[in-house]
C-alpha positions as semicolon CSV with decimal commas, in nm:
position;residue;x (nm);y (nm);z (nm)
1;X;-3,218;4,787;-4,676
2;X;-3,083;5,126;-4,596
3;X;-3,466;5,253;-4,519
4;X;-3,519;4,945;-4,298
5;X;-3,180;5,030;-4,077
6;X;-3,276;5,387;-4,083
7;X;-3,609;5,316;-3,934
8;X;-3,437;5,085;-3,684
9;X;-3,248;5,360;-3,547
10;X;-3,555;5,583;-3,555
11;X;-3,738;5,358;-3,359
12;X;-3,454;5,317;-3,091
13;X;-3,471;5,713;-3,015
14;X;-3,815;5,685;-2,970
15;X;-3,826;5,418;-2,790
16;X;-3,572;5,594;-2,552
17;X;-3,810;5,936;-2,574
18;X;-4,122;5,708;-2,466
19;X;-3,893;5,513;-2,174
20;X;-3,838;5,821;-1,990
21;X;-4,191;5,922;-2,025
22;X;-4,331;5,529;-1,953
23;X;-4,106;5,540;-1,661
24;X;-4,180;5,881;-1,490
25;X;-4,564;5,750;-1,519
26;X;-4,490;5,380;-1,433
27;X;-4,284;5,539;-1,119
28;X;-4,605;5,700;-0,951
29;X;-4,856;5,442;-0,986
30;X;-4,578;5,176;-0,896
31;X;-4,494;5,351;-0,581
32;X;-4,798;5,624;-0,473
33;X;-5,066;5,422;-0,640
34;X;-5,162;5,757;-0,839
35;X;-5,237;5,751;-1,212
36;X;-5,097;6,116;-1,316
37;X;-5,309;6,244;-1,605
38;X;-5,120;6,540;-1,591
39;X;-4,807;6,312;-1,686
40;X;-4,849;6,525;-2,080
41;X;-4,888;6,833;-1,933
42;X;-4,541;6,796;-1,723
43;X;-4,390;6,741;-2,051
44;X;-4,573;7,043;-2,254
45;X;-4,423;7,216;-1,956
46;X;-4,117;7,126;-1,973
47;X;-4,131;7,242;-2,386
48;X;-4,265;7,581;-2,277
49;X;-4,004;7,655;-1,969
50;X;-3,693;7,584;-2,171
51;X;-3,828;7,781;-2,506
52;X;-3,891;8,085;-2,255
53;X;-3,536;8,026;-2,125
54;X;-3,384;8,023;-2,473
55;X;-3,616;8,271;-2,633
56;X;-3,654;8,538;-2,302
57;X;-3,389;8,482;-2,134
58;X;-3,127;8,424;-2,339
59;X;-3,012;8,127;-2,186
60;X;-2,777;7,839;-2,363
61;X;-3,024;7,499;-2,472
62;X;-2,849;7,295;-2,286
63;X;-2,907;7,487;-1,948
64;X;-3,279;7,544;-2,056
65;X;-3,315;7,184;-2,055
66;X;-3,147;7,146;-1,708
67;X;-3,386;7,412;-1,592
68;X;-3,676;7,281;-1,762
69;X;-3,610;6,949;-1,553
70;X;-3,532;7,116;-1,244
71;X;-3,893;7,331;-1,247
72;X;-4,096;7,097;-1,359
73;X;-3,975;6,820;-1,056
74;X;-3,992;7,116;-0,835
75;X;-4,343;7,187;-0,952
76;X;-4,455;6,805;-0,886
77;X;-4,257;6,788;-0,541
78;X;-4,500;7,115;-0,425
79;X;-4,819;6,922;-0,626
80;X;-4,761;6,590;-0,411
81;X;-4,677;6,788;-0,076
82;X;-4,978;7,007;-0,084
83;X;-5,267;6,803;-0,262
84;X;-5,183;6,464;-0,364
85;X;-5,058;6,377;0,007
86;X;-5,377;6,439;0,191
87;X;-5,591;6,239;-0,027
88;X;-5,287;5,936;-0,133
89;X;-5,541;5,656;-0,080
90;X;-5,860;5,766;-0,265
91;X;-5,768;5,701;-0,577
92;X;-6,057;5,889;-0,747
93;X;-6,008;6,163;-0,584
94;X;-5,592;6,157;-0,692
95;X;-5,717;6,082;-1,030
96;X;-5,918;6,381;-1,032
97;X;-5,648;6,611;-0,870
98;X;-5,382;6,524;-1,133
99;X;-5,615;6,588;-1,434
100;X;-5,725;6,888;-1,280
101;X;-5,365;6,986;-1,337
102;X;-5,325;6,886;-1,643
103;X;-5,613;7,139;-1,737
104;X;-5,447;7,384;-1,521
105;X;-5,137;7,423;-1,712
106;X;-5,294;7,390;-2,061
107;X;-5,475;7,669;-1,983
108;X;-5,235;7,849;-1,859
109;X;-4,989;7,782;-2,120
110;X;-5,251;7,883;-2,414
111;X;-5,364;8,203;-2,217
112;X;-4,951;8,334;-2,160
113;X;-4,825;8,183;-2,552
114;X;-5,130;8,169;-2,737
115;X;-5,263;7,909;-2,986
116;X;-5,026;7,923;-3,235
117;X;-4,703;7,707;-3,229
118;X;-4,339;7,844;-3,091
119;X;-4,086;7,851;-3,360
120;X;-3,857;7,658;-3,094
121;X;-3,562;7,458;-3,286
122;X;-3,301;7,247;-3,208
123;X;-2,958;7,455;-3,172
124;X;-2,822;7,135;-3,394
125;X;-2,864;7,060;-3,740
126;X;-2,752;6,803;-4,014
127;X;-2,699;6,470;-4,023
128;X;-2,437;6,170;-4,021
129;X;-2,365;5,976;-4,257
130;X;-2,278;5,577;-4,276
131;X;-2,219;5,476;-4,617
132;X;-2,542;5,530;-4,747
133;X;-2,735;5,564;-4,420
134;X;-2,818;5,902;-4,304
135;X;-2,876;5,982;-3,966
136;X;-3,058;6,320;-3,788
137;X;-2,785;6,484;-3,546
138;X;-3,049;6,597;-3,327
139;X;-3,211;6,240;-3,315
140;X;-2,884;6,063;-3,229
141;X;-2,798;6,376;-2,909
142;X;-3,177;6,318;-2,794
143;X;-3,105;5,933;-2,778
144;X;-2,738;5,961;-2,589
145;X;-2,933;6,193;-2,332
146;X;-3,243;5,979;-2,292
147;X;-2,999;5,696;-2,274
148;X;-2,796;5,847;-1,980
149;X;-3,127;5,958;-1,805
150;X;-3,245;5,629;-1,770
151;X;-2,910;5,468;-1,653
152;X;-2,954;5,771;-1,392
153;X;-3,271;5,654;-1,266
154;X;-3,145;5,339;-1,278
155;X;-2,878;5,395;-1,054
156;X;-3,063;5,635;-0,813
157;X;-3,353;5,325;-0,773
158;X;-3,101;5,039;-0,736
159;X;-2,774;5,207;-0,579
160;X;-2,878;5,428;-0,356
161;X;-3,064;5,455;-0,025
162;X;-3,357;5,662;-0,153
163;X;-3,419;5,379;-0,475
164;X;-3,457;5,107;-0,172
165;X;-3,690;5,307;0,008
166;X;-3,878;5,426;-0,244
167;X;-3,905;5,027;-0,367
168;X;-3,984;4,927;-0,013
169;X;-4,291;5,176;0,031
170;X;-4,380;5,002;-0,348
171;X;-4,343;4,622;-0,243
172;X;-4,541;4,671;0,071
173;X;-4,625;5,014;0,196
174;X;-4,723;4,905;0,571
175;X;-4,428;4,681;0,591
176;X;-4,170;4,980;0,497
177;X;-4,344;5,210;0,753
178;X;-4,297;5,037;1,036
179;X;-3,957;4,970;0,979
180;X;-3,927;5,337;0,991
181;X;-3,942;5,511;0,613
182;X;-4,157;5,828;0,573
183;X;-4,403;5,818;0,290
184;X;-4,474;6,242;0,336
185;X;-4,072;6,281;0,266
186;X;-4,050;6,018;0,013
187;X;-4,376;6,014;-0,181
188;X;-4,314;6,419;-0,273
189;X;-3,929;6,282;-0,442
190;X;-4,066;6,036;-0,634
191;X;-4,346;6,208;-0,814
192;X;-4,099;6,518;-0,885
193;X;-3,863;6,282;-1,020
194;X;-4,110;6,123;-1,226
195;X;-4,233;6,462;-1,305
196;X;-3,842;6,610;-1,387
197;X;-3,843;6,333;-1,613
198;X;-4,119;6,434;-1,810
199;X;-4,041;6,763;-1,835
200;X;-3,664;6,663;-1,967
201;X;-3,850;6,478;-2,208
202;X;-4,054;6,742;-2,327
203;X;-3,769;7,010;-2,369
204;X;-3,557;6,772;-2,613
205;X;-3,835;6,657;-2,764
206;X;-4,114;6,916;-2,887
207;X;-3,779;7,145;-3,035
208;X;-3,767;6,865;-3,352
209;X;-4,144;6,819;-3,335
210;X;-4,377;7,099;-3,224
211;X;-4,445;7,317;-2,914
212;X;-4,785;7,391;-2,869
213;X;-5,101;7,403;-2,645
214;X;-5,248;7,000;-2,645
215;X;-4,867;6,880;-2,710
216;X;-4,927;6,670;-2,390
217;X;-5,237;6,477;-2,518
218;X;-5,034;6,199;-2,720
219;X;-4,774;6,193;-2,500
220;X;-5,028;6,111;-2,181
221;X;-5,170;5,829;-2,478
222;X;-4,891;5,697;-2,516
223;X;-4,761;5,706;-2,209
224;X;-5,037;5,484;-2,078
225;X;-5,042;5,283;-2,363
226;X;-4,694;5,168;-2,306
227;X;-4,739;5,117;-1,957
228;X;-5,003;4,920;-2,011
229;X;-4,803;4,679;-2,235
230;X;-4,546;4,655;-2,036
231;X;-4,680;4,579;-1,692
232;X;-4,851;4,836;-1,438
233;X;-4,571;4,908;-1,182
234;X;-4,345;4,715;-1,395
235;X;-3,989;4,962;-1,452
236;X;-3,845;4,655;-1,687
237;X;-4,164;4,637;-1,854
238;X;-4,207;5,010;-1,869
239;X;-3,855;5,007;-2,084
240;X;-3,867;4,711;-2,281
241;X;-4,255;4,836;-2,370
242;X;-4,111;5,166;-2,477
243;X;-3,828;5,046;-2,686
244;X;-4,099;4,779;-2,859
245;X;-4,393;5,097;-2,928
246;X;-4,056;5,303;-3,075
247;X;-3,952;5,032;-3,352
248;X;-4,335;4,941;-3,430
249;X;-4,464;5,325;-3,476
250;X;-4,125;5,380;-3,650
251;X;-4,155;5,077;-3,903
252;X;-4,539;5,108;-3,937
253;X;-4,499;5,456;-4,010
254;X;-4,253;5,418;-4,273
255;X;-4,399;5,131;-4,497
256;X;-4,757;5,199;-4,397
257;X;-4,803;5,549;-4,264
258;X;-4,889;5,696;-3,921
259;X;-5,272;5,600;-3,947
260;X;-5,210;5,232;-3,940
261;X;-4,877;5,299;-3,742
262;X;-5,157;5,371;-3,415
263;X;-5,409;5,123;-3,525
264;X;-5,084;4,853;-3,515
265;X;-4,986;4,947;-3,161
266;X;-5,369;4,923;-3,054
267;X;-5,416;4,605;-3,195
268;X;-5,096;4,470;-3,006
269;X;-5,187;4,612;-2,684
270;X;-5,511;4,434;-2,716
271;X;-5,430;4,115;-2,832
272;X;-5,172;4,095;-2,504
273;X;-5,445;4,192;-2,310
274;X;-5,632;3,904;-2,407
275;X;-5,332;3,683;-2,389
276;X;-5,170;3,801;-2,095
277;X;-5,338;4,055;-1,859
278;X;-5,044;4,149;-1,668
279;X;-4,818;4,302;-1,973
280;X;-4,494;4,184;-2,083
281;X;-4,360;4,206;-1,720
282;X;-4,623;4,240;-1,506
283;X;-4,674;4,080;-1,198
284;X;-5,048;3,893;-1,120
285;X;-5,132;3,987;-0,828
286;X;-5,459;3,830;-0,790
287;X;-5,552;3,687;-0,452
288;X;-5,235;3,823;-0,291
């Protein structure tokens, strides 16, 4: 019993890990119509800018990870702006541009660190206990912050004025320009806050699992994957997918191993496939 609760809670933090990731990619295609292969490379990124500002600069992890966020969203505000922009509607050519990128800053990141993995930690340590339930203190402050980021993009997309235009420009692109929104001014904040995102995710993330060159390549996996299950475009789907991939790798992996852990989430995004096309959330949009 104690195993099966402490894989429950397992699978919640990942599930809130892969939300913020599932959302930052479900936000681009949902609004620019761009599927972001470089969404993994974003959050090896973010990994590599806060261990430089912890290891180099001396800087408290906490702030890293603020910084982490802040250069990474800056980085995908100027990658929108400059090349995405001027080519929004060919969606080869966007495809092309963001795995370019992707390949971009693996390479760069293996050519300034090297091969070899960072010896990047978490600054906390230990665990809680609940009777005979033991919990990871770094899994439970990862969760809270995950948590809070996604009520933050939650309120920034429903409460404010930028979250309705940025919806607008999603539910009908024409329609929200005429009434007077600007896709250049727009389209550039919502891929760097889909990109921020990422890169938040990466800097709590790859301290309790690994920082290294080709960090990004599951994460892009599974960021799709989830996506996928939940409902292209789909936020709610993007979420509720998340939280579902989190328990099953978490359970799988525990009672079966992480082998058949990937195998079960395949199988599952298959059979819905078959079953229902449009994910868990998904709208069909055929012969709109």
């Amino acid at each position: 019993m104690n195993e099966f609760l402490e894989a429950a809670i397992i699978g919640v933090g990942l599930g809130a890990q892969y939300a913020l990731l599932a959302l930052g990619f479900t936000l681009i295609f949902g609004i620019l119509g761009v599927v972001n292969f470089a969404h993994g490379g974003f959050y090896m990124l973010g990994g590599y800018v806060a261990y430089s500002c912890v290891s180099l600069l001396g800087l408290p992890y906490p702030l890293a990870v603020l910084v982490a966020m802040l250069a990474t969203g800056a980085l995908g505000w100027v990658f929108e702006l400059l090349l995405i922009e001027r080519l929004i509607d060919d969606h080869l050519a966007t495809l092309m541009l963001t795995l370019a990128l992707y390949l971009i800053i693996s390479t760069g990141v293996l050519a300034v660190f090297g091969p070899i993995s960072m010896e990047f930690t978490f600054p906390v340590s230990g665990a809680l206990r609940a009777g005979s339930i033991y919990v990871p203190r770094e899994n439970l402050i990862v969760l809270a912050v995950c948590l809070v980021a996604i009520a933050g993009l939650y309120l920034i997309l429903f409460r404010t004025d930028l979250g309705r235009a940025l919806r607008a420009l999603a539910d009908d692109r024409a329609v929200g320009m005429a009434l007077g929104l600007r896709p250049r001014l727009l389209f550039p904040a919502a891929f760097a806050l889909a990109t921020g995102l990422a890169g938040l995710t990466g800097a709590l993330v790859t301290p309790i699992l690994a920082l290294a060159p080709g960090v990004g390549d599951p994460v892009l996996a599974t960021s799709f994957l989830t996506v996928i299950l939940g409902g292209l475009g789909s936020l709610g789907g993007a979420a509720l997918a998340a939280f579902v991939v989190g328990i099953v790798e978490a359970y799988t992996s525990v009672y079966f191993g992480g082998s058949i852990g990937a195998l079960v989430l395949f199988v599952l995004v298959l059979l819905l496939l078959v079953f229902r096309p449009t994910g868990l959330l998904g709208r069909d949009v055929r012969g709109a």
